[in-house]
N, C-alpha and C positions, 0 to 999 in steps of 0.2 A: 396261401401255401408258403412255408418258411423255404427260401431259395439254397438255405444251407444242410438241413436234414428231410424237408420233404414233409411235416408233420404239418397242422390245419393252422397251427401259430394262431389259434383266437383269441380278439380283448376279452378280459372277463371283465362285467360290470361291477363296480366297485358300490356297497349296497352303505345305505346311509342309516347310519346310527351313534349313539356315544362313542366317542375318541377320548380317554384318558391317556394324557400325554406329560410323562415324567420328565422329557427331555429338553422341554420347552428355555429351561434358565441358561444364565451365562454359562454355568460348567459343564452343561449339555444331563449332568445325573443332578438326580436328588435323594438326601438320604433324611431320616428323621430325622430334627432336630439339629441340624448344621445348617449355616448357609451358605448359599453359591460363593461367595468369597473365600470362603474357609473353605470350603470346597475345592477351589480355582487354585490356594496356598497349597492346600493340602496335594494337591496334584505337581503343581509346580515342583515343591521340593523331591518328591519322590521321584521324577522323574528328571528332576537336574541331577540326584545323586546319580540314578542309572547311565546319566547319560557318560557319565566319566570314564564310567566302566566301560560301556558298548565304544569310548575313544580307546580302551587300551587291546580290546579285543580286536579291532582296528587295526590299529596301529602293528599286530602283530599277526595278524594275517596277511598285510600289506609286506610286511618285513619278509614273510615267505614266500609272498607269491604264490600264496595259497585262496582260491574260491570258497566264499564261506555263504554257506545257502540257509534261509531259516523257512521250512517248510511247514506252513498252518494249514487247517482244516478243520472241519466239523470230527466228532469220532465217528470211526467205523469208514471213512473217506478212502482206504487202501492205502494210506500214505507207505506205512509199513511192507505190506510187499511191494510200493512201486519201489522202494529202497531197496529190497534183496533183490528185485530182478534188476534193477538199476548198477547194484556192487558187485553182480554177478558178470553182469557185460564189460566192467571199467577192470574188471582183473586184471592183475599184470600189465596194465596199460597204463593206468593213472591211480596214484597214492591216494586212498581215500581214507575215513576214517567218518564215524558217527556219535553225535550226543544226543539220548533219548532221553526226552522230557515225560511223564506221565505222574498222576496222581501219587500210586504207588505201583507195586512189582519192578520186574527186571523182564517179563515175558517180550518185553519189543527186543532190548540191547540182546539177548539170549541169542533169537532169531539172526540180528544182525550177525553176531560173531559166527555162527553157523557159516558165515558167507566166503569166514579169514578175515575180513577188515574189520578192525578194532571199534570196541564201541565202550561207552559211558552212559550209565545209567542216571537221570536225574530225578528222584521221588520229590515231589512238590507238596507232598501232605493235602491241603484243603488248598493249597496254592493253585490259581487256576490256568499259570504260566508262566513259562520262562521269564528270567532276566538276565541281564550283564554279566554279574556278580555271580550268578549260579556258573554260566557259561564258560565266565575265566574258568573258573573251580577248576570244573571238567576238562578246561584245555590243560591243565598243569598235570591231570593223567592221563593223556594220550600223546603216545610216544610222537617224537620231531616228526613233523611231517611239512615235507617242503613242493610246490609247485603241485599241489595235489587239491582235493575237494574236502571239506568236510562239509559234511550235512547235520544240522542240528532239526532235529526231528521235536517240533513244538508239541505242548498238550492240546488237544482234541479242543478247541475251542476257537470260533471265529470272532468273540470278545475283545477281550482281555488282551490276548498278544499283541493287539494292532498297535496298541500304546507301548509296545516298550522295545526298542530297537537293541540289539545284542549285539552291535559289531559286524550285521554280517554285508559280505558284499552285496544282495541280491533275496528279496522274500518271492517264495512262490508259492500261491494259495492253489489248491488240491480242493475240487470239488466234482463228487461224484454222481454219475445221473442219475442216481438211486435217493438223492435230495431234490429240492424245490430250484425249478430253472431260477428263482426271483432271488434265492441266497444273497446276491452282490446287492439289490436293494434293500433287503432287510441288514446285511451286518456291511452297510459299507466302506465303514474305516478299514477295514484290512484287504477287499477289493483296491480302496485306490492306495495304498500303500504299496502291493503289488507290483511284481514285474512281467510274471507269465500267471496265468491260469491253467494248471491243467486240468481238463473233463477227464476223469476216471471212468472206468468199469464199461466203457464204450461199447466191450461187447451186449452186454445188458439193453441197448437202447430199442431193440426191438419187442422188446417184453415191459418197458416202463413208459410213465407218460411223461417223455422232458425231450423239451424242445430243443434242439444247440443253438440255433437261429435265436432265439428268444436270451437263453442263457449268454449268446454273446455280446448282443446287443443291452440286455443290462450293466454288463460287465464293464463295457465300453462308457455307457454313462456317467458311471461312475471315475472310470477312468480313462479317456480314450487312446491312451499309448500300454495300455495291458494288452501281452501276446498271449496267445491264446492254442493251446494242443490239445489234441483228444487221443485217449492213449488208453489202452485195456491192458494193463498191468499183468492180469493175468493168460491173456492172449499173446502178449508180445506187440499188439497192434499200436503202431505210432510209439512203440520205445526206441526208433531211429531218430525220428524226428525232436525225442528228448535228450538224446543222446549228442546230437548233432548242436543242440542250445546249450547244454553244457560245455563242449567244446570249445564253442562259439566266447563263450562267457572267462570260459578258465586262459583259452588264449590270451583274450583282450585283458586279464588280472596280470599273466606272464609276462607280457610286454609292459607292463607301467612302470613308471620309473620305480625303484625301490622306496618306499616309504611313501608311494600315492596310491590314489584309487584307479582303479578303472574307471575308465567312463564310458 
């Protein structure tokens, strides 16, 4: 019995058969007809360019004393409305502002702007995530915002994003009990990348099969300094308790010295 939600927490037998394993080489991928070296360059460069970027998004978040959140997830996660009930409660309180990454359309930034706080739409085409480079873009249209949050709202993928860091203070992966308690096993570069998890759709847990007990405990594997919230977006339940880590976090960005990080 899981001591965290109550549910039977059982091992399931792991059945033995063929394992084709793409990930086995130096560069962790393989693709036809390249080699892991070329592989390993070809990685390096793209992600030494990005990284130049994600220093200037830095450095300019840092200069305002502004919390910059990069929030990934599987699609269909609620990340979108934990953000409108999220800029709904920070009104008037705290300067917030949002960049929305998705394939194509505007239908998330729309929703946001509904809220009053400004948002930026990012269409990625066949792109399957954010970068640096996209990120500046966006900041140069969204009006000065000083000692506030902005939230960059990643494309729907627990892949892709883990690799490419955007400048921001602080990543929180969003994962819904309406997915596999085992997510942070299966995609776990962006679990230990992480700073908080949160369990979505909370209210749900009575109607689906997912353990939290289970789910935290891989989480933790993977990373064991990831905090952990369970929050029903749509309920309202545990949006103090997210509410309250944001605080926690924008404080500690407000007090560093000008042109450092929190820590």
């Amino acid at each position: 019995m899981c001591t965290i939600c109550g549910c039977k927490d059982q091992k399931h037998p792991h059945a033995h058969g063929e394992h084709v394993h793409f990930g086995d080489g130096e560069a962790g991928v393989s693709v036809p007809g390249m080699s892991q070296s070329r592989l390993i360059q070809l990685e390096t460069d793209i992600l030494g360019k990005n990284k130049t970027y994600a220093e200037r998004n830095r450095s300019r978040f840092q200069a305002t004393r502004t919390l910059a959140l990069n929030l990934v997830s599987s699609p269909g996660s609620g990340k979108t409305t934990l953000l409108v009930e999220t800029l709904k409660k920070l009104a008037g309180s705290v300067p917030a502002a949002v960049i929305e990454g998705d394939q194509q359309t505007s239908n998330d930034a729309d929703r946001i702007r509904e809220t009053g706080a400004p948002a930026v739409q990012i269409n990625t085409g066949k792109g399957c995530h954010l970068d640096a480079h996209m990120v500046g873009h966006a900041l140069e249209k969204l009006p000065p915002l000083k000692e506030g949050i902005v939230f960059i709202e990643n494309v729907g993928n627990l892949v892709c994003p883990a690799g490419f860091d955007l400048g921001e203070t602080s990543r929180v992966v969003i994962l819904s009990v309406t997915e596999g308690e085992d997510k942070p096993l299966k995609y776990p570069d962006i679990f230990a990348h992480s700073d908080l998890m949160i369990l979505n759709k909370s209210d749900l847990l009575p109607h689906v099969d997912f353990c939290v007990g289970s789910a935290v405990r891989h989480a933790r594997r993977i990373n064991p300094d990831i905090q952990v919230l369970q929050v029903s977006a749509r309920t309202g339940e545990g949006l103090e308790g997210w509410l309250a880590w944001l605080d926690s976090y924008l404080k500690r960005q407000q007090s560093a010295p000008s042109g450092q990080a929190a820590e």
